[in-house]
C-alpha positions as CSV (number, residue, x, y, z in Angstrom):
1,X,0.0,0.0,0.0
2,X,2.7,2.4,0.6
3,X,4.4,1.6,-2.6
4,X,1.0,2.1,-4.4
5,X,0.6,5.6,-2.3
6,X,4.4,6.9,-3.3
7,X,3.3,5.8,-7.3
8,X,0.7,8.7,-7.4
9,X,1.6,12.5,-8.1
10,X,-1.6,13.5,-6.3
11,X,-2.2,12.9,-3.3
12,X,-6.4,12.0,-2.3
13,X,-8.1,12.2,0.8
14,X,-11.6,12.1,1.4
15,X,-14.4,13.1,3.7
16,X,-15.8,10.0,5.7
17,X,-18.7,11.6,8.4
18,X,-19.3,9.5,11.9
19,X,-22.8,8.3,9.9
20,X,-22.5,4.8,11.7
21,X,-21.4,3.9,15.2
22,X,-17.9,4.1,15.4
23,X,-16.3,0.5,15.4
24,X,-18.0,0.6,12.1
25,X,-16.8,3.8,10.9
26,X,-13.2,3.0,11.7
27,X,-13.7,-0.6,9.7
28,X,-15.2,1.8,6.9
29,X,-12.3,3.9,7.4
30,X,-9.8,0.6,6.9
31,X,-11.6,0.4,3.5
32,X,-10.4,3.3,2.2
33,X,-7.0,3.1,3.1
34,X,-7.3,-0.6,0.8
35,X,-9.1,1.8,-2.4
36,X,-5.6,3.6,-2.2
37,X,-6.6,7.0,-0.4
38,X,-3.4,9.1,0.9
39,X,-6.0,10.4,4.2
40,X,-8.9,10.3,5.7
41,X,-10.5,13.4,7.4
42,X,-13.4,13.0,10.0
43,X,-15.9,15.8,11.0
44,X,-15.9,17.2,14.6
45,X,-19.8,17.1,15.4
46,X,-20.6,16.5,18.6
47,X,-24.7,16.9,17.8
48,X,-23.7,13.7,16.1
49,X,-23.4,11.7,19.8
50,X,-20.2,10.4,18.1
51,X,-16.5,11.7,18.8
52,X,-14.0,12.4,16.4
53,X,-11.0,11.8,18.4
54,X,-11.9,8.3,19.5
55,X,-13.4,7.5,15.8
56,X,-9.9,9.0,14.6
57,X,-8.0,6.3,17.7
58,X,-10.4,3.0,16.4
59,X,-9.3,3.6,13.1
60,X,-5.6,4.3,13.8
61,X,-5.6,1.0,15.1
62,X,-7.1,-0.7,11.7
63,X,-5.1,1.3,9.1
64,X,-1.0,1.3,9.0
65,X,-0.4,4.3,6.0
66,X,-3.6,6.1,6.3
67,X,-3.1,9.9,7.3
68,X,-5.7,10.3,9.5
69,X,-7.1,14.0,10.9
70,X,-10.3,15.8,12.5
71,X,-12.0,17.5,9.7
72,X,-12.5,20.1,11.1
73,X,-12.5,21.1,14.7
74,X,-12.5,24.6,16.6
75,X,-11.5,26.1,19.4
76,X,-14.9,26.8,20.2
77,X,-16.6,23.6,21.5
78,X,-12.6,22.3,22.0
79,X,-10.5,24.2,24.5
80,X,-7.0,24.7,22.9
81,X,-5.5,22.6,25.6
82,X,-7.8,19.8,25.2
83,X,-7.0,20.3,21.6
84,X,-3.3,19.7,21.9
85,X,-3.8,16.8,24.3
86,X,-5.9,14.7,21.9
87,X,-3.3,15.6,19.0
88,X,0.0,14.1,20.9
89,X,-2.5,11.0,22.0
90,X,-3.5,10.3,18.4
91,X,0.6,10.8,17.5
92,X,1.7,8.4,20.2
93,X,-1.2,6.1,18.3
94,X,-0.1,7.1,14.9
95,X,3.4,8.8,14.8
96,X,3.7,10.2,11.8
97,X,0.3,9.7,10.4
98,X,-1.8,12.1,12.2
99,X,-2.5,16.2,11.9
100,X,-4.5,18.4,14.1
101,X,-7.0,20.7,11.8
102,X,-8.8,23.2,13.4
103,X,-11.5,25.7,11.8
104,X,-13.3,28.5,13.3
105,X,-16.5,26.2,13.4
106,X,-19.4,25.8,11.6
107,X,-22.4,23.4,12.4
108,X,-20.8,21.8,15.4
109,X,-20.8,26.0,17.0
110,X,-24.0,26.9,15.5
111,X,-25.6,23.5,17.8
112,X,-24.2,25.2,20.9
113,X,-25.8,28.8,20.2
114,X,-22.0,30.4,20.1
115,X,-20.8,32.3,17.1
116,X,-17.5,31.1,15.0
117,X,-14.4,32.0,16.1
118,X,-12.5,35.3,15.1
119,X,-9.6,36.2,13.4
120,X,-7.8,36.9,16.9
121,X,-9.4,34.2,18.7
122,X,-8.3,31.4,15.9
123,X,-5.0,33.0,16.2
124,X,-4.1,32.7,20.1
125,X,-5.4,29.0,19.4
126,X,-3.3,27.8,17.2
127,X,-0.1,29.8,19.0
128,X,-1.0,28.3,22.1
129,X,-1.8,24.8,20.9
130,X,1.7,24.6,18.7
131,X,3.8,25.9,22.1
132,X,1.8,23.4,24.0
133,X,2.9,20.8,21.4
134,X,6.3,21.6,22.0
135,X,6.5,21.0,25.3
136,X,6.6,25.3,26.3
137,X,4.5,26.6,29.1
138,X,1.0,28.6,27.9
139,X,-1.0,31.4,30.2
140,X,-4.8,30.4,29.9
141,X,-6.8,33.1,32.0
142,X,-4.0,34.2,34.2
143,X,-2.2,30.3,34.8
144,X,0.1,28.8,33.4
145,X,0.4,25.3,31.9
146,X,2.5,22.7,30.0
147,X,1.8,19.3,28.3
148,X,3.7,16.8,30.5
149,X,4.5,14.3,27.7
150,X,4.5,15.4,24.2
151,X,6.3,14.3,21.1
152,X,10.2,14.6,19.9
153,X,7.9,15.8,17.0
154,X,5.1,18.3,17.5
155,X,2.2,16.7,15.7
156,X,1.1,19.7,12.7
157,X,-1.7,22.1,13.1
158,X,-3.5,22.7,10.1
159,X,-5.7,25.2,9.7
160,X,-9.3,25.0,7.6
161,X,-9.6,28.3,5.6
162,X,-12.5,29.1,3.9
163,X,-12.2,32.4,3.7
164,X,-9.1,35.0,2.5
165,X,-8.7,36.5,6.5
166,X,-8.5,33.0,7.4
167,X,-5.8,31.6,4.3
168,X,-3.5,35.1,5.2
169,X,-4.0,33.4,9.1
170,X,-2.9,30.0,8.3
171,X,0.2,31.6,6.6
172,X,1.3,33.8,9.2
173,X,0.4,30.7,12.2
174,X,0.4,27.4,11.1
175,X,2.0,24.6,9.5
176,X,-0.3,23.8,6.3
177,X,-3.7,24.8,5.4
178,X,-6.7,23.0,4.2
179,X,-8.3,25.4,1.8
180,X,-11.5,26.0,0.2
181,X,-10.8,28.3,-2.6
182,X,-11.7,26.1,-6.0
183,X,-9.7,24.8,-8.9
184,X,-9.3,27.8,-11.1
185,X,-6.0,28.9,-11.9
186,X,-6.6,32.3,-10.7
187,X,-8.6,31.1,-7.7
188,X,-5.7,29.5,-6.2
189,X,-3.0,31.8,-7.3
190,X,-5.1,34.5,-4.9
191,X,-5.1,31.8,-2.2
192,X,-1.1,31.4,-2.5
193,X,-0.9,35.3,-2.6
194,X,-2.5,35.0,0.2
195,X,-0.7,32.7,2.3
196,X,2.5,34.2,1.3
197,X,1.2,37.9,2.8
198,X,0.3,36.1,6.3
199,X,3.6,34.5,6.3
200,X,5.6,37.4,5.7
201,X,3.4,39.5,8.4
202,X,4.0,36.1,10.7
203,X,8.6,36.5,9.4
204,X,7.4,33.0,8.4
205,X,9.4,30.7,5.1
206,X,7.0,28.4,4.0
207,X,9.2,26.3,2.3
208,X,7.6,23.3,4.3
209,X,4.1,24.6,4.2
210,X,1.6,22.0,3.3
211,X,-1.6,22.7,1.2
212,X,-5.0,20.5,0.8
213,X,-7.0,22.0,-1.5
214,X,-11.0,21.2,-0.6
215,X,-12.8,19.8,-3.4
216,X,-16.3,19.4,-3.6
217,X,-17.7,16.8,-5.6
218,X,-20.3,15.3,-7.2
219,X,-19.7,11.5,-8.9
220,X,-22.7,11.0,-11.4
221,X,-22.6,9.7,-14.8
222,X,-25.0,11.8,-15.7
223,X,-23.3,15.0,-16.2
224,X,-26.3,17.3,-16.1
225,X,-27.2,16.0,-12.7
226,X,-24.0,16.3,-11.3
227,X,-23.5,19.8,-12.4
228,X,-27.0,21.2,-11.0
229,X,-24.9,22.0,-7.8
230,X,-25.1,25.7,-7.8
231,X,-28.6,25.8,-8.7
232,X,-29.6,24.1,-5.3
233,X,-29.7,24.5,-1.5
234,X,-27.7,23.4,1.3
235,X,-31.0,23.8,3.3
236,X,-33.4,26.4,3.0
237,X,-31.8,29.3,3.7
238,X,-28.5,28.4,2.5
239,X,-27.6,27.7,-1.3
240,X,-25.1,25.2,-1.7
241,X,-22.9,28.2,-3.3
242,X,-22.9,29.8,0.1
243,X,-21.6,26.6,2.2
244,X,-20.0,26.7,4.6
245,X,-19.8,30.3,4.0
246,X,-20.7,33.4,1.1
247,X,-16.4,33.2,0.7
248,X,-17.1,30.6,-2.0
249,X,-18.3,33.5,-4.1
250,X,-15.2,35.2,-3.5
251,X,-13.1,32.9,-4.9
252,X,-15.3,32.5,-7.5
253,X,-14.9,36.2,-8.3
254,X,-10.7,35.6,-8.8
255,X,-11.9,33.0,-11.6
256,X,-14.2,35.9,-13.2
257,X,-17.6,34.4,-12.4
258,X,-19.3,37.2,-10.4
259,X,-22.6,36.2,-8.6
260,X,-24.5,38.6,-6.9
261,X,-24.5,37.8,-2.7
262,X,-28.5,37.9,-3.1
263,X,-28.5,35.1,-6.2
264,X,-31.2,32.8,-6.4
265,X,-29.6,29.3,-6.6
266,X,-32.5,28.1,-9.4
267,X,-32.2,31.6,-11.5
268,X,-28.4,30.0,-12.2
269,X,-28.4,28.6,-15.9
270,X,-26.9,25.5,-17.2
271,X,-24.1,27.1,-18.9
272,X,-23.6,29.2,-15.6
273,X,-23.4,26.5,-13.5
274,X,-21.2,24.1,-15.7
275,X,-18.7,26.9,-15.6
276,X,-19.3,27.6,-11.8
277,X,-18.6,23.7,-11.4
278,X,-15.5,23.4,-13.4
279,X,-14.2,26.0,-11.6
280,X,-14.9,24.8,-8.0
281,X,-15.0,21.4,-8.0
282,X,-15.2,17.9,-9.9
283,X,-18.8,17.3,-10.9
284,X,-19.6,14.6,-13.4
285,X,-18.5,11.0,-14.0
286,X,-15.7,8.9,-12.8
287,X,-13.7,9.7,-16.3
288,X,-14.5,13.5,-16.1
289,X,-13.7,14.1,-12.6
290,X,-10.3,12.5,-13.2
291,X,-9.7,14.7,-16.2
292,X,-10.3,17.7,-14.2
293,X,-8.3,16.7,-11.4
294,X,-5.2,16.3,-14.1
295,X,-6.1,19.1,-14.8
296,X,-5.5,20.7,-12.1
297,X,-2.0,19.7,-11.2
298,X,-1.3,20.7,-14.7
299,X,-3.0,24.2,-14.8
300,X,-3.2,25.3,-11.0
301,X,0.2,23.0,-9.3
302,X,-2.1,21.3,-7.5
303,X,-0.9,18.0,-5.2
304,X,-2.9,17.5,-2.3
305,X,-7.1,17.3,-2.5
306,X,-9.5,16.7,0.3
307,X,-12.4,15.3,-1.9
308,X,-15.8,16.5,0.1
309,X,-18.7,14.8,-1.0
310,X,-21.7,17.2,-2.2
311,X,-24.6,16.9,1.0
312,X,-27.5,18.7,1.9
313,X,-27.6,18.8,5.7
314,X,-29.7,16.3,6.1
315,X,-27.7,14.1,4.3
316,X,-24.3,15.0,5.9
317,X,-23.9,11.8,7.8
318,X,-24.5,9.4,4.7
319,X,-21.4,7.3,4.1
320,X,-19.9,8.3,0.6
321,X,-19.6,4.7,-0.5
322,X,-20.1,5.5,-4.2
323,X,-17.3,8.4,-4.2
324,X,-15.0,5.8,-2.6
325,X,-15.7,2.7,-5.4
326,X,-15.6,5.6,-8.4
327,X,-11.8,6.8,-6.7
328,X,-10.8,3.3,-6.3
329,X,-11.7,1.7,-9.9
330,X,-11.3,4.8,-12.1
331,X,-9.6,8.1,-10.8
332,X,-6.5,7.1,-8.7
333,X,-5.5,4.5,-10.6
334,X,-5.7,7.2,-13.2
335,X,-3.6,9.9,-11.6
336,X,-0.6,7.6,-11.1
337,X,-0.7,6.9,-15.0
């Protein structure tokens, strides 16, 4: 498996929600490591009566080259100390497989009634949980504290950045990003412009930054039904083209496709949305999404993708089986060709 991992030029992870009780979801979680997936990430819902960090520990324990992270969590619901504790455990279950993400929170913070965190707040989190990582003392609310067993390696924050204050943040702060921007060229050039103002503002080199890039995607052989994306809701008050957040049409503004912020998702067109799609995502069949991924390494340098399966909320928990067998027979096989 590692051989097969080190053959492809692109790197794959995918989305895999806590949708069935957890021994199950780590045994699910085995299985992709067998359809040849570089990392799994696991959402951070706690609405869902299902933890991340213990799903994350089962399937550790079933998997020996699967990267394996929280995707995403926050500082909101998660105190950055309990944050950096459960990131050396999973290490000292993992070493070397395992990376802390953390997002200023979405549905897991709207369930608790608190807003997501700052700019400022996500900032002091990820400082303090990267000293706390290595082993340095951290002042929470006047006292001070330390991890008493860490790692000869810190285990690597990550943050998730949906939005451009958040992608300058992860440059200045932490040690890769996981980045919702699209596949456009120009799309991700802004996002690297980006990255390389926080770092510079941070006296950062991110010569060993690491980049996901989150891809949204729909696996249909019928193109036209995969491609009615932006023409649909999230739920309903929420297109899909505003989830997690209205930054989506910022990016899509770098490629040239300017929506207004009050669109109506069903006024889109057809030719509208297959350019919104082929600029944000993969969306179509096996064959075409793996064109488009090529693509992308050509056109935008792209080597690392997150692959998040299209959901409407109430379907956020179903297990993207489907996805999985279409990456497995068709599209990673095809990107190490």
């Amino acid at each position: 498996m590692q051989e097969r991992n080190q053959a492809i030029a692109m790197k794959v992870d995918i989305r895999v929600p806590v949708g069935l009780p957890v021994a199950d979801t780590a045994d699910f979680i085995a299985g992709c490591e067998a359809a040849g997936f570089f990392g799994v990430g696991v959402h951070d819902h706690q609405h869902s009566g299902r933890d991340v960090y213990l799903t994350l520990a089962l399937a550790a324990q079933r998997t020996s080259t699967l990267h394996l992270y929280p995707a995403t969590t926050n500082p909101v619901t998660r105190h950055p100390g309990v944050l950096a504790s459960l990131a050396h455990t999973l290490e000292e279950i993992a070493p070397g497989r395992v990376f802390l993400t953390v997002g200023p929170g979405y549905l897991a913070v709207g369930n608790i009634g608190r807003p997501s965190a700052s700019v400022e707040r996500m900032r002091q989190a990820i400082l303090s949980i990267r000293r706390l990582l290595r082993g340095e003392p951290v002042i929470f609310n006047g006292t001070e504290t330390r991890l008493r067993n860490v790692s000869e390696q810190p285990t690597p924050i990550f943050m998730t950045a949906a939005g451009p204050r958040m992608v300058e943040l992860a440059g200045e702060v932490a040690d890769g990003a996981l980045m919702l921007v699209g596949l456009h060229p120009d799309s991700v050039s802004a996002a690297q412009r980006m990255l390389q103002a926080g770092a510079e503002r941070g006296n950062r080199d991110l010569s060993t930054f690491q980049t996901i890039y989150i891809i949204p995607t729909t696996v249909n052989e019928d193109r036209a039904k995969a491609r009615r994306w932006p023409q649909q809701w999230f739920r309903s008050n929420q297109p899909f083209l505003k989830y997690p957040s209205n930054s989506n049409l910022f990016w899509l503004r770098q490629a040239g496709i300017d929506l207004s912020e009050a669109f109506v998702p069903e006024e889109i067109t057809d030719k509208q949305a297959d350019i919104i799609c082929d600029a944000f995502g993969l969306f179509g069949s096996p064959t075409e999404c793996l064109e488009r991924l090529r693509r992308a390494r050509f056109e935008s340098r792209i080597e690392h993708v997150f692959i998040f399966p299209t959901h409407t909320q109430n379907g956020g928990y179903d297990m993207p089986q489907k996805e999985i067998d279409a990456f497995k027979d068709v599209i990673i096989p095809g990107l190490s060709v």
